[in-house]
C-alpha positions as CSV (number, residue, x, y, z in Angstrom):
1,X,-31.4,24.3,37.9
2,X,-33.7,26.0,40.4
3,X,-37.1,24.5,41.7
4,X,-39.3,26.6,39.8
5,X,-36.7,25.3,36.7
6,X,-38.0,21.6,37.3
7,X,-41.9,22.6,38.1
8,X,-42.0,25.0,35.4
9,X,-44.5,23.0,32.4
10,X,-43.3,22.5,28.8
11,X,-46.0,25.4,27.6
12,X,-44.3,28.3,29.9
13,X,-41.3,28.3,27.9
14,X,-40.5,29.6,24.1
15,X,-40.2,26.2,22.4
16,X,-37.1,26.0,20.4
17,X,-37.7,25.4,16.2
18,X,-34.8,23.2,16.5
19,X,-36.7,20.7,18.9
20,X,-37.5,18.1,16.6
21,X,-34.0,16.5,16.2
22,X,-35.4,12.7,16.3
23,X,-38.7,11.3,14.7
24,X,-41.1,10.6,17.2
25,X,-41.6,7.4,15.4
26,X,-41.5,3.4,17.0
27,X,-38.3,2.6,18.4
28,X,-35.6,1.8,16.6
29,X,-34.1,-1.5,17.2
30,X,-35.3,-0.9,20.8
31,X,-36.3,-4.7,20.6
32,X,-32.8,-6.1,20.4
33,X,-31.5,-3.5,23.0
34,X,-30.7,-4.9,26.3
35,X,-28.7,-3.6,29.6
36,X,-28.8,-0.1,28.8
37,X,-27.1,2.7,31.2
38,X,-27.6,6.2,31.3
39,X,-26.3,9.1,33.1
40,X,-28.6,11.3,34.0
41,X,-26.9,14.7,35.7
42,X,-29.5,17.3,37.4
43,X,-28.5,19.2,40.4
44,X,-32.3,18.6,41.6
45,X,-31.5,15.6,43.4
46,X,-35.1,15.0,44.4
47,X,-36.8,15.4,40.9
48,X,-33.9,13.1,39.5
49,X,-34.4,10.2,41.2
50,X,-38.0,10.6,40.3
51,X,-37.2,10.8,36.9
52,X,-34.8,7.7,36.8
53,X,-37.4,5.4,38.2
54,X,-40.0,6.9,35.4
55,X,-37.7,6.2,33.3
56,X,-36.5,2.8,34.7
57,X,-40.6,2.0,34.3
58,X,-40.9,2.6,30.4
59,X,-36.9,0.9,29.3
60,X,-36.3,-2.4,30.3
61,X,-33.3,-3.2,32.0
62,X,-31.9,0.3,32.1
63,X,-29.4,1.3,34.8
64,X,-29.3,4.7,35.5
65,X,-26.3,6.5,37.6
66,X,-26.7,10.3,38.4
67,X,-24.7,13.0,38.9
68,X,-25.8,16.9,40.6
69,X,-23.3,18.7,38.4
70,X,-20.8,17.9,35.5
71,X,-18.0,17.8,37.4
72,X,-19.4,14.5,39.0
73,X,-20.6,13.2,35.8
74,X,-17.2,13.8,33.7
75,X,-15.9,11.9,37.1
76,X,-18.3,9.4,36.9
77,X,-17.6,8.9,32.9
78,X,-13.9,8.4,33.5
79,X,-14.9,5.7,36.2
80,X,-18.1,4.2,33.6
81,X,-19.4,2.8,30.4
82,X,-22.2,4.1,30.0
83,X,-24.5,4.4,26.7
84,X,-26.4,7.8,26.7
85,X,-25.9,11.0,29.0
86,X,-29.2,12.8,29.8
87,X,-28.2,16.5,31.0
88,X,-30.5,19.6,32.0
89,X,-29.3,22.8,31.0
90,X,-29.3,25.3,34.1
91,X,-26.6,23.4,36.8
92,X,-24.1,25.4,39.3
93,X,-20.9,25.5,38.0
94,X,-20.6,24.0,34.0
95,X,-24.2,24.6,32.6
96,X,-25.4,21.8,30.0
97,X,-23.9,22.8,26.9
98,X,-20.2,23.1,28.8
99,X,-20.9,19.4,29.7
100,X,-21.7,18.6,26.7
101,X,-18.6,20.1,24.7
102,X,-16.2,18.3,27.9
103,X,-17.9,14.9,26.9
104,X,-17.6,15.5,22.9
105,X,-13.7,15.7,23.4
106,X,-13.4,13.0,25.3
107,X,-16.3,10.5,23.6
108,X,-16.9,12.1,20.5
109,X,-20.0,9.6,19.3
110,X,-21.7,9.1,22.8
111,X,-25.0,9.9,22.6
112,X,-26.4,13.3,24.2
113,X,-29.5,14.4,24.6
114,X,-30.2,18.5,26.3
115,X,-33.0,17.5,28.7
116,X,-34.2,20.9,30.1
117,X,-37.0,23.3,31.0
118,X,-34.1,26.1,29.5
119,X,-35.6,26.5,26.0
120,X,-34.6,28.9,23.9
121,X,-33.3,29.5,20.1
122,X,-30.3,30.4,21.7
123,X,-29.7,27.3,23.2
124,X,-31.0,24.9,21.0
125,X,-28.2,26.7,18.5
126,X,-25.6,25.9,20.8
127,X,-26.5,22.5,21.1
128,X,-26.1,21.8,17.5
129,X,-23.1,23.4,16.8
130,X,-21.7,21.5,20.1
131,X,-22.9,18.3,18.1
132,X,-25.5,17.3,20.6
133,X,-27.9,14.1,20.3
134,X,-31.3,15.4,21.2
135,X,-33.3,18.0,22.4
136,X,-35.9,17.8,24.4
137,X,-37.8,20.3,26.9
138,X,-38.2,19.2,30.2
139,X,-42.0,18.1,31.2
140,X,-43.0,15.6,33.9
141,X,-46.0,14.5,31.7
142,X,-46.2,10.9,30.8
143,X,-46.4,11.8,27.1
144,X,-42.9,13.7,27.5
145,X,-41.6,11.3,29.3
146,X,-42.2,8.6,27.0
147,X,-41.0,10.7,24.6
148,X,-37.6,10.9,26.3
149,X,-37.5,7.1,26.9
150,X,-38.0,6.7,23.1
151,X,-35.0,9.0,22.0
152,X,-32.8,7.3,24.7
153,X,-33.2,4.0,22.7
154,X,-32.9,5.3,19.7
155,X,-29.2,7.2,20.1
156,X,-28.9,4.3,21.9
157,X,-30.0,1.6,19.3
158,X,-27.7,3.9,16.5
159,X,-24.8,4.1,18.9
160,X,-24.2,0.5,19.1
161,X,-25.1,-0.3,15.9
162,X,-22.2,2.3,14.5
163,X,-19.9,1.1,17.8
164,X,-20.6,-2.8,16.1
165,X,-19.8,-1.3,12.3
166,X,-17.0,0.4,13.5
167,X,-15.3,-2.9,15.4
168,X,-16.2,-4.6,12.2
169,X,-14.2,-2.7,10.3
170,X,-11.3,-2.2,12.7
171,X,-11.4,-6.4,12.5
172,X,-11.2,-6.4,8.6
173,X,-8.3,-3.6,8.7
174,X,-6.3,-6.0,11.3
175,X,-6.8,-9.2,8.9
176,X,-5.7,-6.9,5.9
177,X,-3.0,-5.7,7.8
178,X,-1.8,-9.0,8.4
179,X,-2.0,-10.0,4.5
180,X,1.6,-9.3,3.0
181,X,0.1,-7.9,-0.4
182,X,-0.5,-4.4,-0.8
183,X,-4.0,-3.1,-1.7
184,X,-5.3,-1.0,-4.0
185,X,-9.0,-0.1,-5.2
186,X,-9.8,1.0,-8.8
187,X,-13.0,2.5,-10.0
188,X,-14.2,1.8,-13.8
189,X,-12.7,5.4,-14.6
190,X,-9.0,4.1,-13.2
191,X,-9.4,6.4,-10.0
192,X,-8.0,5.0,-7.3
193,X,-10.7,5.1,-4.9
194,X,-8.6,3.6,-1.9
195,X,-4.7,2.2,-1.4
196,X,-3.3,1.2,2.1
197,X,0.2,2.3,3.5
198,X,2.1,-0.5,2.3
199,X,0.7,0.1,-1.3
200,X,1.2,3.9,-1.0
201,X,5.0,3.4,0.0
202,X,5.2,1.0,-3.5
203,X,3.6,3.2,-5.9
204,X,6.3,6.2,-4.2
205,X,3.3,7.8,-2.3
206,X,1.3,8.6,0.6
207,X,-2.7,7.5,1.3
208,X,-3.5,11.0,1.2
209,X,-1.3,12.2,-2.3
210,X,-2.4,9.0,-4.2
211,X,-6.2,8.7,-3.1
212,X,-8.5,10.2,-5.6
213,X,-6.0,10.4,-8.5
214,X,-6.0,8.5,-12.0
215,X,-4.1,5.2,-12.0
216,X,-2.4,5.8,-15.0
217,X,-1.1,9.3,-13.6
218,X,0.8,7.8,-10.6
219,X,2.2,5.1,-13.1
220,X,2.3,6.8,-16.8
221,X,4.9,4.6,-18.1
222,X,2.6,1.3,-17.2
223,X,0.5,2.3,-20.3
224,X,1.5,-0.5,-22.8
225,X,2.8,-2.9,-19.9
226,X,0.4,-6.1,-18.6
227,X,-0.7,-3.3,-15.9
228,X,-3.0,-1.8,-19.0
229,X,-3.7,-5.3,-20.7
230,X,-4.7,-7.7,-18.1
231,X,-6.6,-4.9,-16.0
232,X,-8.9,-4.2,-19.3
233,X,-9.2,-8.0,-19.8
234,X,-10.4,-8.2,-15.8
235,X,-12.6,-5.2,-16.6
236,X,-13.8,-6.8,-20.1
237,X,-14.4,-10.6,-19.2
238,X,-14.5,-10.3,-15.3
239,X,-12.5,-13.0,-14.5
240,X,-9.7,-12.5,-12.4
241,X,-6.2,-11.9,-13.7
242,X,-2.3,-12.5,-12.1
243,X,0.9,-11.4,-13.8
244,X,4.3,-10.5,-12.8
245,X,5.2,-7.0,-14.5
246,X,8.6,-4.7,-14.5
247,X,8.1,-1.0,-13.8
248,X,11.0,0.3,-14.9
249,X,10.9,3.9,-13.5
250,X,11.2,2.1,-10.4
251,X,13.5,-0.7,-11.2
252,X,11.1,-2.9,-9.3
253,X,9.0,-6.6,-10.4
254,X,5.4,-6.6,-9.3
255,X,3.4,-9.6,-9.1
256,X,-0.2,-8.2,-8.8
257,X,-3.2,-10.1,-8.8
258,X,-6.5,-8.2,-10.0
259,X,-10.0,-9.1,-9.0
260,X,-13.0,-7.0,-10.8
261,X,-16.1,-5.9,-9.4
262,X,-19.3,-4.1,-10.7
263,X,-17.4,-0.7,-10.1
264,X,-14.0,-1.8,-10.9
265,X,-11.2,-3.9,-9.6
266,X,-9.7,-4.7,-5.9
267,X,-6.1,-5.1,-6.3
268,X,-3.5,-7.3,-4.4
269,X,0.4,-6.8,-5.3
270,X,3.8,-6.8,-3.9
271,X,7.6,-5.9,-4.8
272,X,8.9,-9.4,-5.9
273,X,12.4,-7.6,-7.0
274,X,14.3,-9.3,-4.0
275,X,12.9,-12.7,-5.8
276,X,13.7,-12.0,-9.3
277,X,17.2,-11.3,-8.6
278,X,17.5,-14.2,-6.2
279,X,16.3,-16.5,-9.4
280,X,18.2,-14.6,-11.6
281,X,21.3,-15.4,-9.8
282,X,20.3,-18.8,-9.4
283,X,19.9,-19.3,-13.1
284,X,23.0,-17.6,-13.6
285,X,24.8,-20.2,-11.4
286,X,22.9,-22.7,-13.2
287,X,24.0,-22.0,-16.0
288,X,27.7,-21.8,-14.8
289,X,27.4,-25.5,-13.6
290,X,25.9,-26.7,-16.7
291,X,28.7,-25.5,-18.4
292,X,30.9,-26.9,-16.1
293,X,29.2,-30.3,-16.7
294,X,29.0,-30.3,-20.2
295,X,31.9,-28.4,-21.5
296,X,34.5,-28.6,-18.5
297,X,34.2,-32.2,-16.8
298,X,35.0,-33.9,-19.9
299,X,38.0,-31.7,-20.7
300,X,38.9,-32.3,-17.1
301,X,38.0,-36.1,-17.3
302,X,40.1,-36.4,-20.7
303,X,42.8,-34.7,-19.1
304,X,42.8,-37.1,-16.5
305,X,43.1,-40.5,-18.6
306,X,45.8,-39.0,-20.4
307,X,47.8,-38.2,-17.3
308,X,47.4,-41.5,-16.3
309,X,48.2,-42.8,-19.5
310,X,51.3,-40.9,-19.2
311,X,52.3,-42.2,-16.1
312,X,52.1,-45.9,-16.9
313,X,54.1,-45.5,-19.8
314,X,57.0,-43.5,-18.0
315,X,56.8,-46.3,-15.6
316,X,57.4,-48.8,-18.2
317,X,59.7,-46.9,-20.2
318,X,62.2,-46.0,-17.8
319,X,65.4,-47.7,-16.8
320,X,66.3,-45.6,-14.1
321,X,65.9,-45.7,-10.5
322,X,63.5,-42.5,-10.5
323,X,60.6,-43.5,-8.4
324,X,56.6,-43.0,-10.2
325,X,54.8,-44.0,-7.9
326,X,54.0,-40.5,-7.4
327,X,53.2,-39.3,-10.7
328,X,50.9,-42.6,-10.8
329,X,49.5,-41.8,-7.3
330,X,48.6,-38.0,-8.5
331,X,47.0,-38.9,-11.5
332,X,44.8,-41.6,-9.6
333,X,43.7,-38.8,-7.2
334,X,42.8,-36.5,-10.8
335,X,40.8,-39.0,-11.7
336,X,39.1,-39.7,-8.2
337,X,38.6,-35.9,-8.2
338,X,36.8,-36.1,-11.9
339,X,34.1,-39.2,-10.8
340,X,33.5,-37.4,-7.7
341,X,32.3,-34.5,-9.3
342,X,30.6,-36.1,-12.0
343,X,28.4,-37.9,-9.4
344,X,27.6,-34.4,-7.7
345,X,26.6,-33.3,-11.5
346,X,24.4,-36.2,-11.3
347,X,22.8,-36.0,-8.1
348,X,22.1,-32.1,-9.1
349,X,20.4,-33.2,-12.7
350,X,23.5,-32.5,-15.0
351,X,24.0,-35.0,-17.4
């Protein structure tokens, strides 16, 4: 910017129609805002720091660092936090708007407001379509300059509020993320409004093929299932529902738990197919062992007494010299065998 650039009043100079980008309304949230920092970049060294400590006067606790040229200031952003960027427009080297389109691909919501006696349609075009904050011509006047300390707490006030929703959600995400069950959202119309990755990957998907589609589309043979049943009966009574469903195109079990809302129904689920088969094998062993206990042992048992039976009377019948004593001693260990597994049975439940 050259001297006559910085003396030059707000009247000299075509007023752009595209000015107006903020209300000139009461601050908003300015109340609650506290430590705020600004860069302020103007290669007039001399009117900046005059500007800064106008500005200092009508913010509270406002920190202002400075740069001559954007060069400095993208140096000076790599190096700082800082919650606004005040720019003029004419600079040696990157002019304003340049700036502006360096510090929109590296901090795409930072706040920044074109503060320069440069005004022109042309311009002010340029600064929309570069996404900037605010507008303003440059004017030394207190009324100007007021003005400018109010649209510096506004970007600022809607910059931390969005930073602060933003975090907000990025917090709920991570606790989601960290919740096993899969989500999906449902609209009164079955559209799925929103699923996560881990849902996307059960229902054969992505996020981006499955979002916006009918339920009942993505899942047609779930029509006649307690996907369609329990869902209309959360929708109808608007009490909760859980079930534990097949889907046999998948050859997976669900359990899915189904919460409604005004506008439809938030639902958690997960593949429980590992489960099922674990419990059906575990029945199936069950079942193995109750037979074993009920139908086997006894044979086994009966078997037992008759060997023994057997034995003692081969002892007593025989008038040779053949020993027994083994046949006795195999039949005692039969029947050692049969109590020791009847206690296990017992232990386990089996009668």
């Amino acid at each position: 910017m050259s001297q006559d650039d910085g003396n030059e009043p707000a009247a000299d100079g075509p007023r752009p129609a595209a000015e107006p980008f903020r209300q000139d309304a009461a601050h908003v949230g300015s109340d609650d805002l506290e430590d705020i920092s600004i860069l302020f970049v103007d290669d007039e060294r001399q009117l900046l720091s005059i500007l800064a400590s106008k500005l200092k006067e009508e913010i509270d606790d406002l920190e202002v660092v400075t740069a001559s040229h954007a060069t400095e200031a993208l140096e000076l952003l790599e190096q700082l936090e800082v919650d606004c960027v005040v720019s003029d427009y004419k600079m040696p080297g990157r002019n304003g708007l340049e700036l502006l389109e360096a510090v929109r691909e590296r901090s795409p919501g930072l706040p920044f407001i074109l503060f320069t006696s440069q005004g022109s349609e042309d311009i002010a075009t340029e600064a929309i379509n570069a996404d900037v904050t605010d507008y303003l011509q440059k004017d030394l006047g207190e009324e100007q300059l007021v003005l400018l300390a109010n649209r510096i707490e506004n970007a600022v006030s809607q910059y931390r509020a969005q930073q602060e929703a933003r975090d907000t959600y990025q917090h709920v995400r991570r606790i989601h993320d960290r919740i096993s069950d899969a989500f999906l959202g449902l609209d009164s119309e079955w559209t799925i409004t929103y699923v996560d990755e881990q849902g996307a990957g059960l229902l054969k998907g992505t996020t981006e093929e499955l979002h916006g589609r009918d339920f009942w589309e993505v899942l047609p043979q779930a029509t006649g299932t307690p996907f369609e049943t329990e869902f209309e009966r959360a929708l109808e009574l608007g009490d909760p529902v859980d079930f534990e469903v097949h889907y046999d195109p998948f050859e997976t079990w669900f359990e899915v738990r189904a919460f409604p809302a005004d506008d439809g129904l938030s639902v958690y689920f997960r593949d429980i197919t590992d489960l099922k088969e674990r419990e059906a094998e575990l029945q199936r062993q069950g079942d193995l062992l109750d037979a074993i206990a009920t139908e086997i042992g006894p044979r086994l048992k009966a078997a037992g007494r008759d060997l023994a039976n057997d034995a003692d009377a081969v002892a007593e019948g025989c008038d040779c010299d053949a020993p027994t004593d083994e046949v006795v001693e195999d039949a005692a260990e039969i029947n050692a065998a049969i109590e020791e597994m009847e206690r296990l049975f017992d232990e386990a439940g089996y009668e």
